[in-house]
C-alpha positions in Angstrom: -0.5 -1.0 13.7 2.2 1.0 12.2 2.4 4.9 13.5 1.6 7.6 10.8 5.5 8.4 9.8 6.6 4.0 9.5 4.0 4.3 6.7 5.2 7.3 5.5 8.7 6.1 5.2 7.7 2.9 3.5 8.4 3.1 -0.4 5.1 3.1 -1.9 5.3 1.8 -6.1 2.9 3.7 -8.6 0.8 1.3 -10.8 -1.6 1.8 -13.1 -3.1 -1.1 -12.8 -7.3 -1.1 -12.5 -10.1 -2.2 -10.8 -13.0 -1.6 -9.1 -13.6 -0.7 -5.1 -16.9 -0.6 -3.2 -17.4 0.5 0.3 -19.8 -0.7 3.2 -22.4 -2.2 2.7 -22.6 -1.1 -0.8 -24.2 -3.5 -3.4 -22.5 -2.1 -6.3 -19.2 -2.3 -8.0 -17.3 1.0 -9.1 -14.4 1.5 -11.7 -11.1 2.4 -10.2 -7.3 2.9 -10.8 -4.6 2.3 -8.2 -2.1 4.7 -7.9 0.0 3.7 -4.8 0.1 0.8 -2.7 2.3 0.1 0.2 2.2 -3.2 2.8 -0.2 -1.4 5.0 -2.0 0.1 2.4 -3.2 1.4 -0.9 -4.6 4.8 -3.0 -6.6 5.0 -6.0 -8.7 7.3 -8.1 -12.4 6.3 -7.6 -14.6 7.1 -10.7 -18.4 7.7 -9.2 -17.8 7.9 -5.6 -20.8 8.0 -3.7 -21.5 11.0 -1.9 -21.8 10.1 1.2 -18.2 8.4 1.7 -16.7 9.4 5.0 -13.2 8.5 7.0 -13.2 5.4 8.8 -15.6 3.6 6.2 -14.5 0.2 5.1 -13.9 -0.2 1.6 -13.3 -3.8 -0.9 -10.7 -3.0 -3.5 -10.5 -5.6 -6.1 -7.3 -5.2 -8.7 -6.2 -6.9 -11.7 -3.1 -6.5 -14.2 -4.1 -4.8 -17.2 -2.8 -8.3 -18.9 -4.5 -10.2 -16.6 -8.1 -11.4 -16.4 -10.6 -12.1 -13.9 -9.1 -14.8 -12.1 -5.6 -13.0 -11.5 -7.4 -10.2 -9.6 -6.5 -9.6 -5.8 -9.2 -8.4 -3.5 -8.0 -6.5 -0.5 -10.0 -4.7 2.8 -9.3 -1.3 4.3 -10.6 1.7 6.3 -10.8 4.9 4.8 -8.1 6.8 5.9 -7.9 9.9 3.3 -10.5 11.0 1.0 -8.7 13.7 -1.5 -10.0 15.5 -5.0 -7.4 14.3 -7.3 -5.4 16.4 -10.4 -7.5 15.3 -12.7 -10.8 15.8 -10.7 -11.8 12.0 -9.7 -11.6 11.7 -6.0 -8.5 10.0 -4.5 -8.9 7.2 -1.8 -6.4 6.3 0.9 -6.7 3.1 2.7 -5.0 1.1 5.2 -5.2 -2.5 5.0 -7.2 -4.9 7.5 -6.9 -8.3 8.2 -3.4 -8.6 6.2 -1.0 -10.3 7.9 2.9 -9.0 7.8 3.7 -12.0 5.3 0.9 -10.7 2.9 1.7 -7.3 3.0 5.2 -8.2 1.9 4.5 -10.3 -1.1 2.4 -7.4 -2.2 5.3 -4.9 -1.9 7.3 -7.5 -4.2 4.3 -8.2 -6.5 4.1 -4.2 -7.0 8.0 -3.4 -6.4 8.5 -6.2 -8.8 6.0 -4.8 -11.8 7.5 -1.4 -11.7 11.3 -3.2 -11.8 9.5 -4.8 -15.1 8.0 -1.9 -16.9 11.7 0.1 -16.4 13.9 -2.9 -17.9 11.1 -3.1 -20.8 10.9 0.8 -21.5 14.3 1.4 -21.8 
């Protein structure tokens, strides 16, 4: 597991992109937006959290491209790692991946690296 400042120095690429995260146990699915993701992890701004998240929980992320649809969505595991008010006043979620493999967590840093690199060439 990578110590506290590898992660840190790890270039993390700010999407937009949504979805919808539930943690342990939980039946239900709630909205979210991802605003960072890394290869050992992810944030996002989770609309309704329940009350009773703590650190340490494990939490389902589920994200799609906004062009995308159903199918293209990637579903990802992680513990809890920061729990934060957000800006705008949704709570922001830290987690840190489980169960992804080095391999994995590189083609999501190109996936992610690769959309931002997109969105620049396109808005200029």
């Amino acid at each position: 597991m990578p110590g506290k400042e590898q992660r840190r120095k790890q270039r993390r690429a700010l999407n937009r992109w949504s979805g919808r995260y539930r943690l342990e146990d939980a039946a239900a699915w709630r909205e979210c937006r991802l605003v960072d993701i890394s290869a050992t992890g992810a944030g996002f701004d989770a609309f309704m959290l329940a009350s009773d998240a703590v650190l340490s929980t494990i939490a389902e992320l589920e994200i799609a491209e906004p062009s995308g649809g159903p199918d293209d969505a990637i579903r990802l595991r992680g513990t809890v790692r920061h729990l934060t008010r957000s800006p705008e006043g949704h709570v922001r979620v830290g987690i840190e991946f489980l169960d992804l493999t080095e391999l994995e967590g590189r083609l999501l840093g190109m996936l992610f690296h690769g959309d931002e690199s997109r969105r620049s060439v396109h808005s200029s």
